[in-house]
Steps between C-alpha positions, in 0.01 A plus 500: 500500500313788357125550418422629149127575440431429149509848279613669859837577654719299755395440823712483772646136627242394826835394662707807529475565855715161612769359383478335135797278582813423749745458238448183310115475396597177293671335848248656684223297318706181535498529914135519401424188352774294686550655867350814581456872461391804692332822271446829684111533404424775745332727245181330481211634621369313781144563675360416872140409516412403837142545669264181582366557182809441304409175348137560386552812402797426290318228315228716358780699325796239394460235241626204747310348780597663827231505735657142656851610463646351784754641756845446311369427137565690190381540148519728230219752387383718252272818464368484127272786369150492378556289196727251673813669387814505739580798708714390769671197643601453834663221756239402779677410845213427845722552776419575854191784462565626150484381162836666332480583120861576316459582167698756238597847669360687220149326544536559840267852544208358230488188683475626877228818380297238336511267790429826729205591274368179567488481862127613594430376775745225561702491793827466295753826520760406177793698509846562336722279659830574268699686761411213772620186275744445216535146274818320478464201301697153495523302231618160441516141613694578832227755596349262847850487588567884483198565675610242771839608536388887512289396796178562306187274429461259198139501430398169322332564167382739247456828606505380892589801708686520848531810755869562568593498840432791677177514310597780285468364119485131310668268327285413182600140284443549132494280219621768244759590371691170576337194623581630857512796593393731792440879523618678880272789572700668839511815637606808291742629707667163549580413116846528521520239785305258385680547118860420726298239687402297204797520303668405796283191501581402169335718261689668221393858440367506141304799294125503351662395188517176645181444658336656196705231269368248720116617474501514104627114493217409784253683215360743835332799352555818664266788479537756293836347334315170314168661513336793335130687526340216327642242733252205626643253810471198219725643264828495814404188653368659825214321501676176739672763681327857545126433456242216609242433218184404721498811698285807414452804643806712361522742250596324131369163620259472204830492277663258697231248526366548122857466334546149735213340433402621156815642332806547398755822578576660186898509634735215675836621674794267357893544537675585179841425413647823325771437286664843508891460486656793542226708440261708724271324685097553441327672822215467673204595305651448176281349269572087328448478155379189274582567137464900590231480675425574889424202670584582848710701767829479656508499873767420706876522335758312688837328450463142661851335584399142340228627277644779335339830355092405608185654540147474637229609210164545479389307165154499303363161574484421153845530456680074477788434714727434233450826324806691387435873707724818508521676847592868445500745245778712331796448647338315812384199243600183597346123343343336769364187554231360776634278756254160475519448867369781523173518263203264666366361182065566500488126355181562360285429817201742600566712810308326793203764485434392161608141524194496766249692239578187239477258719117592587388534102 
C-alpha cells in the first residue's frame, strides 16, 4: 500500500522494511482466519518508559486511563493535538517496571521528543527501545496453542501482556486483526530464533499483506493510512479502544468530550467494496466521489481473499449507506459501494450530552 496526499506525490509504503509476503498472500490470509500465522513486525517503533512515575505521568499525556494500569494489562493510546486531532497511536503493554509503547517507526522520533519534552520533573527516563525489542505477530484461531507449544505464555484477554521467560520481552494478546491474535515483542538480536521457533510450533510464515488484509475487514484504523490532519478519535472508532471519555487532563480532551456528549463527527470510517476488475486499484488518499463530488477519502487498499478488492474510507457523515460512490480518479476510478456492516446507522437519537440537556427542559 502506498500513501498519496491529495494534490501531492506518492509516499512511500510504511511496510517496506519487512517482508510484504512469503509467497502466497491469499493462503497466507487463509492460515489467518482458520489456523494461524506469524508476520515479521520488527520495524515498529517501540518505546521503554520505566521510572516510579510511569503511570501518573503517562496519564497526564495519553488519551486512555493509565494511572491504575496494572502489572500485565494493556490498552491502546493516543496523543491528539490541541484541537483533539490525532497525532499518534500507539500499543500500551505494563510489564515488570516499564510501560512499553510500539507504535509506527516513522512516528517513532516525534513521539519519544514530545514525551522527553514533557518530562519536568517526573521521575520517568523514556527512551528508544527499537534496537532492544522487535514485534512478531500471530494471528489466528490456533494462536494459545502456538504460544503453548513455543513454550511461551498465553495471556488471557484483550491486550493482557506476559514477560517471556528469561524476563527479556512479552507476549501481548490482541483482539485485532483476527479475533485472536497475539503480538511477541523479544529480543532484537534473537528474531531469527524465535521466527524458526514459532513456525516450528505451528505458525505459517505469512507477509504484512496478510495481516494488513486482516485489519481492513476488522475496520482497525491505522494512523496515518485511514487518517489525515483533520482526523478526530470518533471518526476511526477509537473511542472503545484508544481513549476513555471521563478522563481530563490531556491535551485535545475538550474535543473528545464535546463531540461525545454534544455532537456528531463530521466523518465515519466504513469498508467499501471496490468493484475494479481488471483495472488499477484506488490508493490511499484517493478521494470517493458521489455524483462528482468529494465525499470522502480512501485509506487503506487491500485485496481480501473472501472479500475481494476492499477498502477502509473516511466518508462525510451525511453521506447514506446505500449511496452509489466512486473510489479513485483517472485511471485509479473504481464504483464502490459501502459495506452495511460496516456503517453504524445515527438512528436519529441525541448524543448522550445532549440527550441529558433535553431531558432537564
Amino acid at each position: 500500500m502506498t500513501e498519496v496526499p491529495e494534490g501531492g506525490a506518492e509516499q512511500p509504503d510504511p511496510d517496506t522494511a519487512v517482508a510484504a509476503h512469503r509467497g502466497d498472500p491469499l493462503a497466507e490470509q487463509r492460515a489467518m482466519a482458520r489456523s494461524a500465522a506469524v508476520v515479521d513486525r520488527s520495524h515498529r517503533g517501540v518505546i521503554a518508559v520505566p521510572g516510579e512515575d510511569r503511570l501518573s505521568w503517562l496519564h497526564l499525556l495519553l488519551s486512555q486511563h493509565v494511572s491504575e494500569l496494572a502489572e500485565g494489562a494493556g490498552t491502546e493510546a493516543l496523543i491528539l493535538d490541541a484541537q483533539g486531532r490525532v497525532l499518534h497511536h500507539a500499543l500500551v503493554s505494563h510489564v515488570g517496571d516499564t510501560v512499553w509503547l510500539d507504535t509506527e517507526q516513522a512516528d517513532l522520533g516525534e513521539l519519544l521528543g514530545y514525551l522527553q519534552k514533557m518530562v519536568f520533573w517526573s521521575k520517568v527516563e523514556p527512551r528508544d527501545a527499537t534496537g532492544e525489542l522487535a514485534v512478531l505477530s500471530l494471528v489466528g484461531p490456533d494462536t494459545a496453542a502456538v504460544l503453548a507449544a513455543a513454550g511461551l505464555p498465553a495471556p488471557a484477554g484483550g491486550y493482557a501482556s506476559a514477560a517471556l521467560p528469561g524476563g527479556t520481552g512479552f507476549v501481548r494478546r490482541m483482539p485485532w486483526p483476527g479475533p485472536d491474535a497475539a503480538d511477541v515483542l523479544i529480543p532484537r538480536a534473537e528474531r531469527d530464533d524465535w521466527w524458526a521457533r514459532l513456525t516450528a510450533a505451528g505458525a505459517r510464515p505469512a507477509g504484512t499483506m496478510a495481516f494488513e488484509a486482516l485489519r481492513v475487514e476488522s475496520r482497525r484504523a491505522r494512523v496515518h493510512l485511514d487518517t489525515d490532519d483533520r482526523t478526530i478519535p470518533h471518526e476511526v472508532d477509537w473511542i472503545p479502544s484508544a481513549v476513555h471519555l471521563t478522563k481530563g487532563c490531556y491535551r485535545g480532551q475538550e474535543t473528545v468530550a464535546r463531540v461525545a456528549n454534544l455532537g456528531r463527527p463530521p466523518r465515519r470510517l466504513v469498508l467499501l467494496h471496490l468493484d475494479a476488475g481488471d483495472e488499477e486499484l484506488p490508493v490511499t488518499g484517493d478521494p470517493v466521489l458521489r455524483d462528482g463530488r468529494k465525499v470522502g477519502r480512501v485509506g487503506s487498499v487491500t485485496q481480501h481473499h473472501e472479500l475481494g478488492s476492499v477498502a477502509l474510507a473516511l466518508l462525510k457523515r451525511s453521506v447514506p449507506a446505500d449511496a452509489e460512490l466512486v473510489a479513485g480518479s483517472d485511471e485509479r476510478a473504481s464504483p464502490a459501494a459501502v459495506d452495511p456492516d460496516s456503517y453504524r446507522d445515527d438512528d436519529g437519537a441525541p448524543p448522550p450530552g445532549r440527550a441529558a440537556q433535553l431531558r432537564v427542559r
